[in-house]
C-alpha positions as CSV (number, residue, x, y, z in Angstrom):
1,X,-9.2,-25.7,10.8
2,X,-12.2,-23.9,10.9
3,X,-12.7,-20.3,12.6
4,X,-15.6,-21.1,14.5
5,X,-16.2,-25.1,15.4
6,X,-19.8,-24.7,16.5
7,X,-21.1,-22.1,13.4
8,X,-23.3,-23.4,11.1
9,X,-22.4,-24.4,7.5
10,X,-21.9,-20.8,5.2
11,X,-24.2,-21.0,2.6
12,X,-21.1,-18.9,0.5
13,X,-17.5,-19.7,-0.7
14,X,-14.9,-18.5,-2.1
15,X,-11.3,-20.4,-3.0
16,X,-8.3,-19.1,-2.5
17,X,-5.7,-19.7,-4.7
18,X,-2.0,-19.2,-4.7
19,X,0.1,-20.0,-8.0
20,X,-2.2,-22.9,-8.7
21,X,-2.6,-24.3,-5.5
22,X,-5.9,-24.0,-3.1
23,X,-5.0,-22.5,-0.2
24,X,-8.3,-22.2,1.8
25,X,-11.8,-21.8,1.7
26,X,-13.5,-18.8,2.7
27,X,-16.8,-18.8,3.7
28,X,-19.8,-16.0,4.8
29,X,-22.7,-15.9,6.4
30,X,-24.4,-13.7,4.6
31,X,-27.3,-12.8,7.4
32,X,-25.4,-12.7,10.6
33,X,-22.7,-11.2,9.0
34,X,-20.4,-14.2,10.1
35,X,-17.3,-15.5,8.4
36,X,-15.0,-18.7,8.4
37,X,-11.4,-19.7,7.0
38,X,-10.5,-23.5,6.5
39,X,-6.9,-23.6,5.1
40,X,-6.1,-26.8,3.1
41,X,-4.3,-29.4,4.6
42,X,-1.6,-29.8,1.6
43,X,-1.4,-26.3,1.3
44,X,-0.2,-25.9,5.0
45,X,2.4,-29.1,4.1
46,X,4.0,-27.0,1.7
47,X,7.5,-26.0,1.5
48,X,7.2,-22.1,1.8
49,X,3.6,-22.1,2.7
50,X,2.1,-19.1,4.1
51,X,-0.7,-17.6,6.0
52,X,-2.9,-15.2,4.8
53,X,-1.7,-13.0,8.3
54,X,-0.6,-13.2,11.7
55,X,-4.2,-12.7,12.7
56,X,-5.6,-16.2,10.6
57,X,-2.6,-18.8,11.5
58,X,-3.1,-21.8,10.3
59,X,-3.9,-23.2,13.5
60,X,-6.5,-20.9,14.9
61,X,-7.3,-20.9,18.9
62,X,-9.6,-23.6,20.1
63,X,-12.2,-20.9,20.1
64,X,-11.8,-20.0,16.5
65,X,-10.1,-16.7,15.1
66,X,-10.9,-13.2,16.4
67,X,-14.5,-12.1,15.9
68,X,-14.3,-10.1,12.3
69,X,-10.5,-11.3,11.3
70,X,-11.5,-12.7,8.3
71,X,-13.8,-10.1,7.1
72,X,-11.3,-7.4,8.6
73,X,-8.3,-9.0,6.5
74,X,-10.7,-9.3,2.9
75,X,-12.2,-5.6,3.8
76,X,-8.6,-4.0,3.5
77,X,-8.2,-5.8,0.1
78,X,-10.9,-3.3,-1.2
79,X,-10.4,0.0,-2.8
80,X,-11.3,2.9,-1.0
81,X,-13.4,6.4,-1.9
82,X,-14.7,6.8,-5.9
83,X,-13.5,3.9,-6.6
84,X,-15.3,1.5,-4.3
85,X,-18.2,3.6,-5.4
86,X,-17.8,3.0,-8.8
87,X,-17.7,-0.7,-8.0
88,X,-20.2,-0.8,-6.2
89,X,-22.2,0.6,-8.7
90,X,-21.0,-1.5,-11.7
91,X,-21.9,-4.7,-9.9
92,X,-25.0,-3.3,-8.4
93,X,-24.5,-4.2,-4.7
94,X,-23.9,-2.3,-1.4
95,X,-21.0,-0.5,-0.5
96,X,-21.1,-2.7,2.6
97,X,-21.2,-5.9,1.2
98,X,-17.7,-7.0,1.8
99,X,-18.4,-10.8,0.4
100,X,-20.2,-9.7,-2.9
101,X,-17.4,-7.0,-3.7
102,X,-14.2,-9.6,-3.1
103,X,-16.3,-11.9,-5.4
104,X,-16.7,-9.3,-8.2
105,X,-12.6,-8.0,-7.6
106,X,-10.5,-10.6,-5.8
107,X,-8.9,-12.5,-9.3
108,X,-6.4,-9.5,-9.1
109,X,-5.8,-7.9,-5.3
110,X,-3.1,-7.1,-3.9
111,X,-0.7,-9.9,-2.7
112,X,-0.4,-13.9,-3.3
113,X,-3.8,-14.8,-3.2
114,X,-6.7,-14.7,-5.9
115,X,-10.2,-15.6,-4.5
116,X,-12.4,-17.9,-7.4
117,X,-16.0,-19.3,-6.7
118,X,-15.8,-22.7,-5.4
119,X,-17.6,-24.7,-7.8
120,X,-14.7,-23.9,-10.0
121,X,-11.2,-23.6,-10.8
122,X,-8.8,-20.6,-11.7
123,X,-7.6,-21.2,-15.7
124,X,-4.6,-22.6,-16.5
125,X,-4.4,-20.3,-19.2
126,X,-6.2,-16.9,-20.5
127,X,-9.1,-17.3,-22.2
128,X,-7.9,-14.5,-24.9
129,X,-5.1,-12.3,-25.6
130,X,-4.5,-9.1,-23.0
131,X,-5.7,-6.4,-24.1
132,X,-3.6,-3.6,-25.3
133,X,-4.0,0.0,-24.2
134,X,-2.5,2.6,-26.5
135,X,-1.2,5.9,-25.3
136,X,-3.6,7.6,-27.1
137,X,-6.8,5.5,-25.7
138,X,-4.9,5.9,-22.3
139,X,-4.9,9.6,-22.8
140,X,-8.6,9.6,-23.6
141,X,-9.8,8.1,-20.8
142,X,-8.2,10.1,-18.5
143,X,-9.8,13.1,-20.1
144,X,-13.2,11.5,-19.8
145,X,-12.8,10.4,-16.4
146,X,-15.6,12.4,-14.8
147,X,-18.0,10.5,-17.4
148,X,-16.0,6.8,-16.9
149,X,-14.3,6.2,-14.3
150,X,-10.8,5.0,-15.3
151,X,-11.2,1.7,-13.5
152,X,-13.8,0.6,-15.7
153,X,-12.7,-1.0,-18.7
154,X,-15.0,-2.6,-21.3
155,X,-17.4,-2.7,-18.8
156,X,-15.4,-4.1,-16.1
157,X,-13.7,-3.0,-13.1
158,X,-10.3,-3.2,-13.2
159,X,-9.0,-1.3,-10.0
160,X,-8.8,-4.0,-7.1
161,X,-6.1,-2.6,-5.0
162,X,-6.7,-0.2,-1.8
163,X,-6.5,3.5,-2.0
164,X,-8.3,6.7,-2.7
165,X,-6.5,7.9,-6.3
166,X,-7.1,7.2,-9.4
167,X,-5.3,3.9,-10.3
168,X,-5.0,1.9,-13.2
169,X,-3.4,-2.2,-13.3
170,X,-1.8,-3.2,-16.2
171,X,0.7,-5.7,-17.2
172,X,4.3,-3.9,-19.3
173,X,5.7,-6.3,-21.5
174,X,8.8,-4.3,-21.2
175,X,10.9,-1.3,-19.7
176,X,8.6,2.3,-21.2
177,X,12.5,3.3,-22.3
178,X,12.3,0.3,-24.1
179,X,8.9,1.0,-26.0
180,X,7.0,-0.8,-23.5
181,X,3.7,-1.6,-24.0
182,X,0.6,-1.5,-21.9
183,X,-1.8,-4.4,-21.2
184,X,-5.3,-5.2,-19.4
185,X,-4.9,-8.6,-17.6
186,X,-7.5,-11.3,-17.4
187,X,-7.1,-14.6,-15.1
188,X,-4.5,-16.2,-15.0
189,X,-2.3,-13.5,-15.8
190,X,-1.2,-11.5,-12.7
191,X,-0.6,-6.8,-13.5
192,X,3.1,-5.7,-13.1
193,X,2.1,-2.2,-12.9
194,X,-0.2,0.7,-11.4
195,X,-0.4,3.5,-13.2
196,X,-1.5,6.4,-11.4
197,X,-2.5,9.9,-13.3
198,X,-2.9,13.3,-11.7
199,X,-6.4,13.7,-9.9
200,X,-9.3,15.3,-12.2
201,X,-9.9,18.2,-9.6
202,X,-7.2,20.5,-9.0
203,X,-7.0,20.3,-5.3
204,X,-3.2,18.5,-5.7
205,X,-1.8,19.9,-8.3
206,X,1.6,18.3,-9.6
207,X,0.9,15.3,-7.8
208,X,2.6,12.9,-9.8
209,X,5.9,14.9,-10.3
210,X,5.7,15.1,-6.5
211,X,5.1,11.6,-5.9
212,X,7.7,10.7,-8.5
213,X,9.9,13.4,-6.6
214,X,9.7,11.5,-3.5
215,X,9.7,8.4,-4.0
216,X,12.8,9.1,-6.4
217,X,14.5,11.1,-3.6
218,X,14.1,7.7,-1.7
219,X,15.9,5.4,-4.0
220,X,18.5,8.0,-4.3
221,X,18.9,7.9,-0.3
222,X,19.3,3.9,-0.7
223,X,15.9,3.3,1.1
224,X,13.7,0.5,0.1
225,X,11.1,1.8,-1.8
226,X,9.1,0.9,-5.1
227,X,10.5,1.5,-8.6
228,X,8.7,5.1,-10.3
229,X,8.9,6.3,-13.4
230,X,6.7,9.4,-15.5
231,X,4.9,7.8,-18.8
232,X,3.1,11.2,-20.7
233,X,0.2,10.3,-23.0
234,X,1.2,13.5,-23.0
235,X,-0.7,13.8,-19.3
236,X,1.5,12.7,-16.7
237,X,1.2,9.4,-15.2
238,X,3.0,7.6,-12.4
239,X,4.4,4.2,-13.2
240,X,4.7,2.2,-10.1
241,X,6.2,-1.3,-10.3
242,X,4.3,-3.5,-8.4
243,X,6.6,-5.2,-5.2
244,X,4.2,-8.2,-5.0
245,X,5.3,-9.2,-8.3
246,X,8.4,-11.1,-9.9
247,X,8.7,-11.3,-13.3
248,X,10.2,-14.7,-14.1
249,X,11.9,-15.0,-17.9
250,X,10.7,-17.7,-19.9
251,X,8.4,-19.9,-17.7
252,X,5.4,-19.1,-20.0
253,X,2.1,-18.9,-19.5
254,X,1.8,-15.4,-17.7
255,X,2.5,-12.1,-19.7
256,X,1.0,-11.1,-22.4
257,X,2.1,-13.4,-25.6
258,X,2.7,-17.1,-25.9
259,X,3.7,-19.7,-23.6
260,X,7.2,-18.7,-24.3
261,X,6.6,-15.1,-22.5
262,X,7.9,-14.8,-18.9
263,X,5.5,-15.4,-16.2
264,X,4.5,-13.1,-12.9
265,X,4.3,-15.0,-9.8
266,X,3.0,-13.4,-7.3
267,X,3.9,-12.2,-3.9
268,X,1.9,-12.4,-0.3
269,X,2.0,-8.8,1.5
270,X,-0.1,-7.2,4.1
271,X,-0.5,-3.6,5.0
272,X,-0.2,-2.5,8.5
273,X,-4.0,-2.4,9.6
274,X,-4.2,-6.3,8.3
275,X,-0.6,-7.4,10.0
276,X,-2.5,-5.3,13.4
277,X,-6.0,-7.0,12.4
278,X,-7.7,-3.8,12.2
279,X,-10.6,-2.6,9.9
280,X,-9.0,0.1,7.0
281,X,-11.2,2.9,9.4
282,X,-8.2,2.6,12.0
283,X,-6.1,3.7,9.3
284,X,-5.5,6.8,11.0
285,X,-4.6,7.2,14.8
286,X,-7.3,9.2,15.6
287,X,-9.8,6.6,13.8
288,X,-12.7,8.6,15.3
289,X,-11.4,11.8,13.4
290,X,-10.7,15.0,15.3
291,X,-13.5,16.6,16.6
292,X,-13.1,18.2,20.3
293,X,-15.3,15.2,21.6
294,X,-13.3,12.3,20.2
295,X,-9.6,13.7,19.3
296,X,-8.2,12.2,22.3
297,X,-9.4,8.5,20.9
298,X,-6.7,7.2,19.7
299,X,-7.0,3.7,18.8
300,X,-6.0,3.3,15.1
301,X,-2.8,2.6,13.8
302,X,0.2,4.6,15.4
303,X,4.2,4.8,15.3
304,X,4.2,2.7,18.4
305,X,1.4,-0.1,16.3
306,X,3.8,-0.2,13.9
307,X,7.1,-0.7,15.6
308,X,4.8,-3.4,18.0
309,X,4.1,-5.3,14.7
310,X,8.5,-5.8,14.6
311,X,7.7,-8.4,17.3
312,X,6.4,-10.4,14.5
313,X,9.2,-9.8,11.8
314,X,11.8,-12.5,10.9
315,X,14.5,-9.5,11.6
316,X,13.6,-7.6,14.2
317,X,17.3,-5.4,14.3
318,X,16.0,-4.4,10.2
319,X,12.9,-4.0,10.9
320,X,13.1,-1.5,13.8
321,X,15.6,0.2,11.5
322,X,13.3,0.0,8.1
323,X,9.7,1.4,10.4
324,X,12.7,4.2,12.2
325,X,13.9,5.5,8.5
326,X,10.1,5.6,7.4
327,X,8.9,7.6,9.8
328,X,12.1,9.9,9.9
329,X,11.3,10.2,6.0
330,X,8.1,11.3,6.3
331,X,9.1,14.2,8.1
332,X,11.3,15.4,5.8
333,X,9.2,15.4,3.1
334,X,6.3,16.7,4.5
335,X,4.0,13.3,4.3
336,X,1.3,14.1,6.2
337,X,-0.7,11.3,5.4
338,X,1.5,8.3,6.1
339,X,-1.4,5.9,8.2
340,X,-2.0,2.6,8.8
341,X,-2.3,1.4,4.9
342,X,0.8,3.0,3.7
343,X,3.2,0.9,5.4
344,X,3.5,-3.3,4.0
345,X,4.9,-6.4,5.0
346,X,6.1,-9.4,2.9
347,X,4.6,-12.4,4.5
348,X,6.7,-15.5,5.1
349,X,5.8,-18.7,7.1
350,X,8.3,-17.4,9.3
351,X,6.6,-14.1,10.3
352,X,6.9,-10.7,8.4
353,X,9.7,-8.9,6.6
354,X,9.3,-5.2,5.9
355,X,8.0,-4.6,2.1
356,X,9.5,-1.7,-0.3
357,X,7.7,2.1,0.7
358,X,5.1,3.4,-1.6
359,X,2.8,6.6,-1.7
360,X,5.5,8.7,-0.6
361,X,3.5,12.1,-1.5
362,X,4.7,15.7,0.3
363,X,1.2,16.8,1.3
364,X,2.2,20.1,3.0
365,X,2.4,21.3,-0.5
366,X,-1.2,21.6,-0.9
367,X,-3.2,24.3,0.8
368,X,-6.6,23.1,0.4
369,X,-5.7,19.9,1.8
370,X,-5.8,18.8,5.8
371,X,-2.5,18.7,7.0
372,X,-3.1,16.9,10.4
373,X,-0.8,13.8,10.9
374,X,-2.2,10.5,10.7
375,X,0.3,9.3,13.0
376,X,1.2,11.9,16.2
377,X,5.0,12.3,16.9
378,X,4.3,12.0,21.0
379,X,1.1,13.5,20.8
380,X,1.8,16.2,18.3
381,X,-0.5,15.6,15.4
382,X,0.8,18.4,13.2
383,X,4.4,19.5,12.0
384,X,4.2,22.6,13.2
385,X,3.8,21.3,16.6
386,X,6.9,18.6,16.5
387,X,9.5,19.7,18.7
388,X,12.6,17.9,20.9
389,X,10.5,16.8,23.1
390,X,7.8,15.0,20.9
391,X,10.7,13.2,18.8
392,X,12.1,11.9,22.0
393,X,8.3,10.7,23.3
394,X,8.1,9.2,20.2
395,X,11.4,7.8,20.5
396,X,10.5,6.2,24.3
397,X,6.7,5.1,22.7
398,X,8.6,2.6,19.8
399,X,11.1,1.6,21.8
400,X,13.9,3.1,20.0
401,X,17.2,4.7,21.4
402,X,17.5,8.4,21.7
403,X,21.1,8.1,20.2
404,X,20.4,6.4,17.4
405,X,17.5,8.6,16.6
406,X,19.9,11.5,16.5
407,X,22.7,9.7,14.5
408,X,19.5,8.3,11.7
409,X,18.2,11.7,11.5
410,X,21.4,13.5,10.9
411,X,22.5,10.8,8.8
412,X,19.4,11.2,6.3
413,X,19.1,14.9,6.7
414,X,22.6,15.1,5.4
415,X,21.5,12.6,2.3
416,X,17.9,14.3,1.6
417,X,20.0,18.0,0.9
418,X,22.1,16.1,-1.3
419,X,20.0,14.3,-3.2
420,X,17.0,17.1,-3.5
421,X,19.3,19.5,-4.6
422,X,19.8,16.3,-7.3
423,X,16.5,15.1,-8.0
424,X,15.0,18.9,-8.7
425,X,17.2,18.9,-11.9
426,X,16.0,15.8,-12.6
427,X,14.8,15.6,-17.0
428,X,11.7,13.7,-15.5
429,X,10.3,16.9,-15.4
430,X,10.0,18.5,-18.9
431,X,8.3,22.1,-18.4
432,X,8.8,25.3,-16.6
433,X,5.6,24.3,-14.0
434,X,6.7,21.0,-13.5
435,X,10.0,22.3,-12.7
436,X,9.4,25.0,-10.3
437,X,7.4,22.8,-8.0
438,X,10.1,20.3,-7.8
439,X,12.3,23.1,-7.2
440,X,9.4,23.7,-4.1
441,X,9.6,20.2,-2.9
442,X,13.9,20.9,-2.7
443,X,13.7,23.6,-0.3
444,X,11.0,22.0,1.8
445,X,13.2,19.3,2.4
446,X,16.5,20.9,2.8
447,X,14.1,22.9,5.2
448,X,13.0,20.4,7.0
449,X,16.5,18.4,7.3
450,X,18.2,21.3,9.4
451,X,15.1,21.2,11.5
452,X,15.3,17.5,11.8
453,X,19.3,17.2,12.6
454,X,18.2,20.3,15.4
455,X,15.2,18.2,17.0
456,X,16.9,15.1,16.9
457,X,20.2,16.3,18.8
458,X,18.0,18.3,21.5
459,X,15.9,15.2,22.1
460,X,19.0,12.9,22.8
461,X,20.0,15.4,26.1
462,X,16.7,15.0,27.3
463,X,16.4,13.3,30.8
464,X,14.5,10.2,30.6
465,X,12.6,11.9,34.1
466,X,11.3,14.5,31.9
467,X,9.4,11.9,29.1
């Protein structure tokens, strides 16, 4: 099952494993830049066998997979900005070097799969106890972050997951209401959570009480999204509970004490650039940015990308509503940033079922940050400019009625004024500051929900002749 029949043996590989079972062998090139998959035969036999994406079946065309899936699919496995920087310069190799940086990080990414050199195998066990991290430690590191970078741990890089921030994996050994304790992971053991602090500069300030604001605001609205929760060192840091990990009580061999601990299995998901096999540059629609000679490019991921990849869901009726309610979310709140990497799927050997929402941040908030839209409503590509007539373009790009467009927004408008008005009087946030700006991120979004249940009626009268 190899990618490319007639390419010469690569001189490098990497294993991929999956819950103690090979999966495939990926190999590189490392001169012409080319790369292969083999998926193993018994792994492909398996009850509940997967592929890695709808890009890499595991029966590739008879001339191979696409030219760059492979590296595409491992390149969006990478964390992004400082702290693909910092990696880089820990292990001493290129920014570039896709192969070399999946080598140094890929025992812990995101999803199913764990990538081990391929003259060996993963341990069954770990080779020493996890190592603890104390509040107070935790709180000292983020103070010092301009000096260490808080993905390096005892000399080793511990943030493999994609995204700009600050992030931090860890495994919790129980609920933080329950005097939960933190823990660095080492293979085999898989993180449970990513903790997530407020940026060193004070470009965002707030940003975890306004990610833990929206992402709250969700759950109260019933909409799939990942479990949050504020743990103060006494700095504020987000708690996310990882989605691509199930906790299973008492099958040993995978928290943090004893074979008699529960394990964490993990779970196979994909963001939206790898389920469109696209680089994480086309994260954003305009992937050639927004200058006057190349703002009309619009080839990276979009609204109507994204409701093209329900063609490959298992439920295409839930997943047209899940991708509708996302995008209708993001509005109300202000997201400006919601691209191509912000959006997941679960992976099944069936095809793709939408995964819980995460980063669910109100950028308008900020002043010193860009507000354009990484995905245009029509071809509106800020707020400001979103009127009826985008949100029905939009509506006639994704294939979505304009009538249930109007009954969805109204329906979550009605739900976001309830449950701001809620979730600003929330006790997560503990001081006067904190507080106020929650009390800011309320009256954006009852704000933006009259504006939405307005739009959304107008664009449901418009004449399909006039789109």
């Amino acid at each position: 099952m190899n990618s490319a029949a007639d390419a010469p043996v690569a001189p490098h590989a990497l294993n991929l494993w999956a819950d103690g079972q090979k999966v495939a062998t990926l190999g590189y090139e490392a001169l012409n830049d080319r790369w292969s998959l083999d998926y193993e035969a018994n792994w492909v036999a398996a009850p509940g066998a997967f592929p890695l994406s709808p890009a890499l079946p595991f029966q590739p065309p008879a001339d191979g997979y696409a030219v760059g899936a492979v590296k595409r699919f491992v390149e969006n496995l990478l964390p992004e900005g400082r702290a693909l920087d910092v990696t880089a310069t820990t292990y001493r190799v290129s920014k570039s070097n896709i192969y070399a940086l999946i080598s140094a990080l890929g025992t812990e990414t995101t999803g199913a799969f764990r990538f081990w050199r391929s003259d060996d195998v993963p341990p069954a066990a770990a080779a020493k106890p996890p190592r603890e991290v104390t509040r107070e430690e935790l709180d000292q590191r983020i103070a010092e972050r301009d000096q260490i970078p808080l993905a390096v741990w005892d000399g080793k890089v511990r943030m493999s997951i994609a995204g700009v921030q600050d992030k931090l994996m860890v495994y919790l050994d129980r609920p933080l209401s329950d005097a939960g304790r933190l823990f660095l992971v080492e293979p085999p053991l898989a993180s449970t959570h990513i903790l997530k602090p407020d940026p060193a500069r004070g470009v965002t300030p707030h940003l975890v009480v306004n990610e833990h604001f929206c992402m709250s605001l969700a759950r109260r609205m019933k909409l799939p999204v990942a479990e949050v929760g504020i743990y103060r060192t006494p700095r504020p840091v987000l708690v996310v509970r990882r989605f691509d990990r199930v906790v299973v009580q008492g099958a040993g061999d995978g928290a943090a004490h004893g074979a008699n601990e529960p394990t964490v299995r993990r779970l196979h998901i994909i963001d939206a650039c790898q389920a469109s096999d696209l680089p994480e540059s086309f994260k954003y629609e305009r992937n050639l940015g927004s200058g006057a000679h190349v703002r009309n490019i619009r080839e990276g991921v979009s609204f109507q990308m994204l409701f093209e990849r329900v063609e490959q869901t298992v439920n295409k009726a839930v997943a047209r509503m899940t991708l509708l309610r996302w995008a209708l979310f993001q509005f109300l709140i202000g997201n400006c940033d919601a691209h191509g990497k912000n959006f997941s799927f679960f992976v099944r050997r069936e095809g793709l079922d939408p995964a819980p929402w995460y980063d669910l941040v109100s950028v308008v908030q900020y002043a010193g940050i860009d507000h354009q839209l990484s995905m245009a409503w029509g071809d509106a590509f800020s707020l400001e400019e979103v009127g009826a007539f985008q949100l029905a373009d939009f509506a006639q790009r994704c294939g979505v009625d304009r009538k249930l467009l109007k009954r969805e927004a109204a329906r979550l408008a009605k739900l976001a004024v309830e449950h701001a008005l809620a979730q600003a009087l929330a006790d997560d946030y503990i001081d006067d500051s904190e507080r106020a700006f929650a009390g800011q991120l309320r009256d954006f979004v009852v704000g933006q929900a009259t504006r939405l249940t307005k739009l959304a009626d107008e664009a449901s009268k418009m004449k399909p002749e006039f789109l």
